[in-house]
C-alpha positions in Angstrom: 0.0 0.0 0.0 1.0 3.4 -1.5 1.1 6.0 1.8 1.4 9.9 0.2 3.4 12.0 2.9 2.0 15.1 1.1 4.9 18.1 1.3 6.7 16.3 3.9 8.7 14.4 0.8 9.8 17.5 -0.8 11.2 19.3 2.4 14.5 16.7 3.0 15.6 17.7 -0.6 15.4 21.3 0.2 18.1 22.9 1.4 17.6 24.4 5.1 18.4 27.6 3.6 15.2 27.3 1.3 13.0 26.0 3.6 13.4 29.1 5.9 12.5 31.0 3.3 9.6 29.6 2.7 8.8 29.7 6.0 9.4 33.5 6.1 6.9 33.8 2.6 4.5 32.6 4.7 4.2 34.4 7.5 4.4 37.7 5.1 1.8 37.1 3.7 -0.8 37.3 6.8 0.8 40.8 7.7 -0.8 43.4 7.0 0.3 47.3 7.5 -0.4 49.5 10.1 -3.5 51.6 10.3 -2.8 55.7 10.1 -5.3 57.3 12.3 -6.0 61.0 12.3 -5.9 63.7 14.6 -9.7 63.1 15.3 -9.0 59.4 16.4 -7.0 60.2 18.9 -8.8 62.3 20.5 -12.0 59.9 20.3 -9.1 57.1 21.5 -8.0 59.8 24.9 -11.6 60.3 25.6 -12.4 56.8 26.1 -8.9 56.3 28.0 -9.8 58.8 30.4 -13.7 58.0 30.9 -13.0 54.5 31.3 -10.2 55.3 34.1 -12.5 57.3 36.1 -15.1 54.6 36.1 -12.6 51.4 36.2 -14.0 49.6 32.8 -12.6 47.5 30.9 -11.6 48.2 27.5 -11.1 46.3 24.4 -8.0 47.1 22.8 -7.0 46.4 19.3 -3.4 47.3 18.2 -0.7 47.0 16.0 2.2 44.1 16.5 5.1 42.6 14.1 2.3 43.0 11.3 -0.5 41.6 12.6 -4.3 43.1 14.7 -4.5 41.7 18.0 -7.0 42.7 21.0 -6.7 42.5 24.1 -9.5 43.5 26.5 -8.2 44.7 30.5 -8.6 47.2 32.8 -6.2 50.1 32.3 -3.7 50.0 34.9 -1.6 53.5 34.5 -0.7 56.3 31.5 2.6 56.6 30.9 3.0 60.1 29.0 6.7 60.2 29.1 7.1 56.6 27.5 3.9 56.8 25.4 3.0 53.6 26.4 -0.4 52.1 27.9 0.0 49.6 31.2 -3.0 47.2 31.2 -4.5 44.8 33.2 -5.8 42.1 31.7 -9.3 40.3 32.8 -7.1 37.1 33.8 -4.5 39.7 35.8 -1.5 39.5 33.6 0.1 43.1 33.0 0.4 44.3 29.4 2.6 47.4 28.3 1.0 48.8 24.7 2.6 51.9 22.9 0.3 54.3 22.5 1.2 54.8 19.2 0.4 51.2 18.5 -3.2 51.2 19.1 -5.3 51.6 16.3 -9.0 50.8 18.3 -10.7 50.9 21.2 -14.5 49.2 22.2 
């Protein structure tokens, strides 16, 4: 009986060099680039910042990382303005540190 290893044959005639390259082709094409948001978005982004901070609500967070959307929904934790960076704790209590710059949505 004939057993077909599908693309697993082809891959020890590659040379390792090859097959990392491939590897890389693949994972660029899932990126995508990052959003631009106007002047007007980040004010509609601070507002929500500082309303849900006064109120202690979480947020839902979508930003920007190595070329890819991910979200992320926590309590904000502490603004740092100097460092431009969000500190967030998550709803299962692990701390997340987000560039402000980074974020491109908030819910």
């Amino acid at each position: 009986m004939l057993r077909d290893r599908g693309s697993i044959k082809w891959v020890s005639m590659m040379l390792p060099e090859h097959v990392e390259l491939l590897k890389e082709y693949h994972e660029s094409l899932d990126k995508v680039k990052k959003p631009v948001l106007d002047e007007q978005n980040y004010e509609e982004l601070n507002e929500m910042i500082c309303a849900a901070m006064e109120e202690n609500k979480p947020l839902q967070f979508s930003f920007y990382q190595r070329g890819k959307i991910k979200e992320l929904t926590g309590h904000i934790h502490y603004v740092d303005a100097l460092k431009q960076e969000l500190r967030i704790k998550s709803l299962s209590d692990e701390k997340h540190i987000i560039q402000l710059d980074d974020i491109v949505g908030i819910k």
